[in-house]
C-alpha positions in Angstrom: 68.1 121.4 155.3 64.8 122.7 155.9 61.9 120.3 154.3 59.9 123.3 153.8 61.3 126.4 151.9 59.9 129.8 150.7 61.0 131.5 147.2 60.4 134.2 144.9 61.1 131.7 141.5 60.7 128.5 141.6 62.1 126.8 138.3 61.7 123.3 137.7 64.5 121.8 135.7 67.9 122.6 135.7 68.5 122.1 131.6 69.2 124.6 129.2 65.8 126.5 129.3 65.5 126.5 133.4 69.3 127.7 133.3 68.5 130.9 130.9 65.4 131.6 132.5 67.1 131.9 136.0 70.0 134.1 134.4 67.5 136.3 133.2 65.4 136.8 136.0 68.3 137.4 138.2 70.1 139.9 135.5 66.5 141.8 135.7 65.3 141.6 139.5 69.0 141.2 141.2 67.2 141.2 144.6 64.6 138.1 143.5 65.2 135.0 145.7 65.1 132.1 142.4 65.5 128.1 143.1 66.1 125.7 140.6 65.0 122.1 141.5 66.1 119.3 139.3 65.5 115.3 139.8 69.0 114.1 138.3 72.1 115.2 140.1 73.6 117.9 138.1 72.9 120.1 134.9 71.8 119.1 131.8 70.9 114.9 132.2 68.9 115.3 129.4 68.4 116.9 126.2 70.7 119.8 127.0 73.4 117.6 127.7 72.6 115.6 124.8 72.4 117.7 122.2 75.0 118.2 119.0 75.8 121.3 120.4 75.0 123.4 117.2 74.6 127.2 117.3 72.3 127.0 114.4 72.2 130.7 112.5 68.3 130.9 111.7 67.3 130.6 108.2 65.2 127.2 108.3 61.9 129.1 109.9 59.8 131.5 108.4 59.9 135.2 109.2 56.6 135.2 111.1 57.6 132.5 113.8 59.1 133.0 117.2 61.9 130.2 116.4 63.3 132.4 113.7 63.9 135.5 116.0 64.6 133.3 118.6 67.2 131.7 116.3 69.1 134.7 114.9 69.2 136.2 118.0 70.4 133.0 120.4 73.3 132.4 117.5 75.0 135.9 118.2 74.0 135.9 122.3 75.1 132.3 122.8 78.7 132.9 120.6 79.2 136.1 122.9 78.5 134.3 126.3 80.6 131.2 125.2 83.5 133.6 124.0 83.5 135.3 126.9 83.2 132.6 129.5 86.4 131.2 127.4 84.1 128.6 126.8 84.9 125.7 123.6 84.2 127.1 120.3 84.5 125.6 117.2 83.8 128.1 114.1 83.0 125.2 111.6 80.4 127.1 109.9 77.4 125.4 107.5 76.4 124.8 103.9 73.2 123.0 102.6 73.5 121.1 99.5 71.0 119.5 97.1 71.4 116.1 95.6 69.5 117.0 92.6 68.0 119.5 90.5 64.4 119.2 92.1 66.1 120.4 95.3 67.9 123.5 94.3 64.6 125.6 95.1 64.8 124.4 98.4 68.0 126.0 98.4 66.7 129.1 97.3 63.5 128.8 99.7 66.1 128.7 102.3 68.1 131.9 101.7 65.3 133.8 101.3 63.9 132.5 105.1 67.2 133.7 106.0 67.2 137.3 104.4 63.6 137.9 106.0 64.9 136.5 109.0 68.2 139.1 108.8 70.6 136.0 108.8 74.0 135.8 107.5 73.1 133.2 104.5 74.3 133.4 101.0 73.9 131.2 97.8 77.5 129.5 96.5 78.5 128.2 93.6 80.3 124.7 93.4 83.6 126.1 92.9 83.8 128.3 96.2 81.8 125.0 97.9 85.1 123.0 97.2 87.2 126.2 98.9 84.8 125.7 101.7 84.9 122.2 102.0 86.7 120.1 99.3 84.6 117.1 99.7 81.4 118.5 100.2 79.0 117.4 96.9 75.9 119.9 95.8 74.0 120.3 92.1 74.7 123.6 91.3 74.3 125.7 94.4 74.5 125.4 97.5 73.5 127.6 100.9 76.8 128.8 103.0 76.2 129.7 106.5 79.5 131.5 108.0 78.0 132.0 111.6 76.9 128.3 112.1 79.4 127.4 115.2 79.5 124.2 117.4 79.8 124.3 121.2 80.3 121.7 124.2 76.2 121.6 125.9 77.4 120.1 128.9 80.1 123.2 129.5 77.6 125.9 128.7 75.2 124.4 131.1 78.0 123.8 133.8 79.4 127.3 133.3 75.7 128.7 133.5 75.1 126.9 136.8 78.6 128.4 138.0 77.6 132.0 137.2 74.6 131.5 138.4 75.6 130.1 142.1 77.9 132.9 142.3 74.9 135.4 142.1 73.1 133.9 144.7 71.0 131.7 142.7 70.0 128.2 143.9 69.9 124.5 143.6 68.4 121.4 144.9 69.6 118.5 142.9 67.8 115.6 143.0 64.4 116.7 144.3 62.4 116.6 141.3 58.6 118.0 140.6 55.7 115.5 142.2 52.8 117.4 142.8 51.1 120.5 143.1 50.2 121.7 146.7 47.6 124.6 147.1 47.9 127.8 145.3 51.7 127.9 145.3 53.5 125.9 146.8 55.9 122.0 145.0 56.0 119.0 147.1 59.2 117.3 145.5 60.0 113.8 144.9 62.1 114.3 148.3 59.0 115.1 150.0 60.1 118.6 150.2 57.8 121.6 150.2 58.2 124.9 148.1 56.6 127.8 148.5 57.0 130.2 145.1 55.4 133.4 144.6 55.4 132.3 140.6 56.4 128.4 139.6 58.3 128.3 136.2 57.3 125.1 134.3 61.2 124.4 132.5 60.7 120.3 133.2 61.5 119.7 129.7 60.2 115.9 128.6 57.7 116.4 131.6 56.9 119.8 131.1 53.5 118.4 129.7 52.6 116.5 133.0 53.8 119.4 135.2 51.5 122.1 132.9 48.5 119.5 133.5 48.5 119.9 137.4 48.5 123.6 137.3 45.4 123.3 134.5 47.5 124.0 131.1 48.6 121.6 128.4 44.8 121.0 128.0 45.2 120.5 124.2 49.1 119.5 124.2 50.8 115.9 125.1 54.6 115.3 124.5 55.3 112.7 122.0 59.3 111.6 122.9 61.6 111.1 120.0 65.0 109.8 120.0 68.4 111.0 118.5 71.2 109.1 118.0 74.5 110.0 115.4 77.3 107.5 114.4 80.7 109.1 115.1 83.8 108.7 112.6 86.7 107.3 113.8 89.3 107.4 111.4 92.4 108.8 111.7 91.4 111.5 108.6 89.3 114.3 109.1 87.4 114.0 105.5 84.7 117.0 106.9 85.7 120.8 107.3 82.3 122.0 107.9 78.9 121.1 108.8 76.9 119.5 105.9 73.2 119.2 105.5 70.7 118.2 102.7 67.5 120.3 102.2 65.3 119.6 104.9 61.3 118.6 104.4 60.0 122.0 105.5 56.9 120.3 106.6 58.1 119.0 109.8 60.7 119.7 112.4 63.4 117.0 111.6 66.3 118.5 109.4 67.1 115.3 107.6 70.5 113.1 108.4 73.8 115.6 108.0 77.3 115.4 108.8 78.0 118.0 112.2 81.6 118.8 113.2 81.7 119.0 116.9 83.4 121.5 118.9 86.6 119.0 119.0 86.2 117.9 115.5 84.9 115.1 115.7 82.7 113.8 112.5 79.9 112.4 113.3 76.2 111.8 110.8 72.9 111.8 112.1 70.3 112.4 113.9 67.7 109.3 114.4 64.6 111.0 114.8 62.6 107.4 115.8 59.7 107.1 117.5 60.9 106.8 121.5 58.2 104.6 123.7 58.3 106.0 126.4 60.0 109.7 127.7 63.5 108.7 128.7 63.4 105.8 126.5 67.4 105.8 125.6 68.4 102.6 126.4 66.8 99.0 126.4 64.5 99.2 129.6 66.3 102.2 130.9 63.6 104.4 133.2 60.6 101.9 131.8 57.4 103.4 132.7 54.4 101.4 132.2 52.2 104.1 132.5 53.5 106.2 129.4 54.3 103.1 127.5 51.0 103.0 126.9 50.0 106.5 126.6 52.9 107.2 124.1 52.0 103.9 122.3 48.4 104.8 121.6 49.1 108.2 120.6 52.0 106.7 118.4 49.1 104.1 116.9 46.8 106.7 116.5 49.3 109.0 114.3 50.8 105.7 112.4 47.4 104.6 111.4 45.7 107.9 110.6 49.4 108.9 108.5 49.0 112.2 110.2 51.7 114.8 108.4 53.2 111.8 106.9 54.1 109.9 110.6 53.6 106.4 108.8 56.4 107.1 106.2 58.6 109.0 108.8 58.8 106.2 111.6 59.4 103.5 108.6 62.2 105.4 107.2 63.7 106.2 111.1 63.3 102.9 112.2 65.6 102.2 109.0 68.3 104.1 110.7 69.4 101.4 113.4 70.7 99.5 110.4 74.1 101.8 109.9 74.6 100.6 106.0 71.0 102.4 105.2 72.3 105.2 108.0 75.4 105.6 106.1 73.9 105.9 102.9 71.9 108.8 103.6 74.7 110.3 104.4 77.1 109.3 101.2 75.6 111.5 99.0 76.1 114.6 100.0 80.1 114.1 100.2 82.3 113.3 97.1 83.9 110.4 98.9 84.1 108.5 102.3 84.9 105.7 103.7 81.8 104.9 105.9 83.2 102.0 107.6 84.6 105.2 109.8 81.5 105.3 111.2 81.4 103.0 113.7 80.7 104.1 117.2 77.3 105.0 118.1 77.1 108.8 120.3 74.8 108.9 124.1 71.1 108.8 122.5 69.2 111.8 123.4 65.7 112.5 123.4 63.7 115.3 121.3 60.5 116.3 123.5 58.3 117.3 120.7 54.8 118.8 121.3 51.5 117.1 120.1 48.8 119.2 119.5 45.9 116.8 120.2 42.9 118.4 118.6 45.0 118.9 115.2 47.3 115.8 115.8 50.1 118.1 114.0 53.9 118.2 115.7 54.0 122.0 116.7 57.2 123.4 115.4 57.2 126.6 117.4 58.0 127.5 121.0 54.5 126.9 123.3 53.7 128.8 126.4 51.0 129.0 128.8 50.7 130.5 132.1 49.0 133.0 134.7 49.8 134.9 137.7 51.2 131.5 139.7 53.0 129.6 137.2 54.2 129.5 133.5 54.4 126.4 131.4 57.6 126.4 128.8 55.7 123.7 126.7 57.5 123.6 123.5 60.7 124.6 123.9 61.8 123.0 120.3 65.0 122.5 118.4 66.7 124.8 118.3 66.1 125.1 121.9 69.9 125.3 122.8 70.8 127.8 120.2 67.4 129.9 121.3 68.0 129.7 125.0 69.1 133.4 125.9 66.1 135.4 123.5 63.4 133.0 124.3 64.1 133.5 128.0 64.0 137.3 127.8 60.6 136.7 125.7 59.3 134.5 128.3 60.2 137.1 130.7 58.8 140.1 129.3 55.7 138.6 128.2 54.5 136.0 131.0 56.5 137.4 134.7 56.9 141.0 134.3 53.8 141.9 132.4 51.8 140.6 136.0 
């Protein structure tokens, strides 16, 4: 293998985002010669692998955001592509429910996000809630969400990277971003040399540090948050459906909920805690001293200052490692369980959430910054997964074939 290589596309990161944007490209310019460089050995390492695998339906964001097109959109393209593929499905569907009468105008607040946003949402009764799910618990109301589906990550990003190969797209595992050479060329962490007429910025948890090289992310840094759920492992299946409480609409994290996976298995969750460094899943797993303390000080600087509540939220999260209190956020929303089920603790994953520096506010919609060389995918939030196919086209559209 040649050390030094030529392309039309070069796209760094081979997760969810750097899968869609090379299926778009290639479905638009058939004749375009697109690499995909990734550090780990395969697909989706990280977040996209990670994930809860959620095909989330749209009606959390308001009308005027990117996320909520991106949302409604990615549900229906992303249930068509796994369908087709005859990928795993699982058609579990969603309902919010409130725990007390101060919450039911969240409720409503919710379907009508989800009405502007043209998603299949509806407000139920407690009566056709128990037909839904007998044991999920609401006052009142609650929101029902019939095309809320559950998929397998990993196999969409595996099946993605199939299709892709097959149309003469590809890969170089395990030669990560190091450095920017020139105008337009990628030395990787192989020592390998990549020449792109445009460079496509998908590096996920690093897509900050990339964007810096290149001259973007000036007012952006990546604060890492990790996600872990507690699986059930009884021998019952006490959940039908995926069950969710009414979310702070103030920032990104939807609160601890019950998700039925694409093989049914219960699990509650996530953990949105503070991470310390970017691949922080694991005791000293992939330690790096230097963003230890850059995370760290950012981290102090957001706990001490209480910006958009961050004091109270990394309390409450840090809470979460103890599974009684995990449990118990949980408990409420269900008419009974036994929560000793929940006993086994799922692969952590890690959220890359964008800081914006100058406001020190989490930026809940998708970032991106770019010019005629490169484009920088800053932000690619949750619901990245479900968002994946729309925000690709976007990206497409407005940053590569607008040049």
């Amino acid at each position: 293998m040649s050390s030094q290589q030529r392309c039309d596309f070069l796209i760094i990161g081979a997760g969810i985002i750097g899968l869609a944007m090379a299926r778009e490209l290639k479905s638009r310019l058939p004749a375009a010669d697109i690499l995909v460089i990734e550090k780990e050995a395969d697909v989706a390492y990280h977040g996209s692998g990670r994930n809860s695998g959620v095909l989330h339906a749209g009606f959390y964001y308001s009308a005027d955001s990117l996320k909520a097109r991106f949302t409604r959109d990615g549900n229906r393209m992303m249930t068509e592509y796994v369908k087709d593929r005859g990928l795993a499905i699982n058609p579990c569907h969603k309902v919010v429910v409130a725990s007390d009468e101060n919450e039911i105008e969240g409720v409503q607040e919710l379907q009508r996000r989800g009405e502007r946003n043209g998603v299949d949402v509806r407000i139920i009764d407690e009566q056709e809630l128990a037909e839904i799910d007998p044991n999920a618990k609401t006052t009142g109301i609650a929101l029902y969400s019939p095309t809320t589906a559950t998929v397998d990550p990993s196999q969409v990003c595996h099946a993605l990277k199939e299709d892709l190969e097959v149309a003469g797209v590809r890969f170089l595992f395990g030669q990560g971003y190091y450095r920017r050479e020139g105008r337009n060329a990628v030395v990787t962490t192989g020592g390998m040399v990549l020449e792109a007429g445009l460079t496509i910025n998908a590096a996920g948890l690093y897509a900050d540090t990339v964007a810096r090289d290149y001259g973007f992310s000036k007012n952006y840094t990546i604060i890492p948050f990790k996600g872990i759920y507690l699986k059930y492992t009884g021998t019952d299946k006490p959940i039908r459906t995926n069950i969710y409480p009414v979310p702070n609409l103030k920032n990104p994290f939807l609160g601890v909920h019950y998700t039925v996976t694409v093989d049914g298995t219960i699990k509650i969750g996530p953990t949105a805690i503070p991470a310390f460094w970017r691949q922080n899943y694991v005791g000293l797993e992939n330690f790096s001293l230097g963003e230890l303390f850059e995370i760290i000080g950012w981290e102090s600087r957001l706990f001490l200052g209480d910006n958009f509540g961050f004091r109270s939220l990394a309390l409450s999260e840090l809470k979460k490692y103890d599974r009684s209190y995990f449990t118990g956020l949980a408990v409420k929303m269900v008419k009974q369980i036994d929560t000793r089920g929940f006993n086994q603790w799922s692969k952590p994953g890690i959220r890359a959430q964008l800081l914006n520096t100058t406001t020190k506010e989490l930026v809940q919609d998708f970032v991106v910054e770019g010019d005629s060389r490169s484009v920088h995918l800053l932000n690619a939030v949750s619901p990245a997964f479900t968002c994946s196919f729309p925000f690709a086209a976007w990206v497409v559209d407005h940053y590569i074939l607008k040049q």
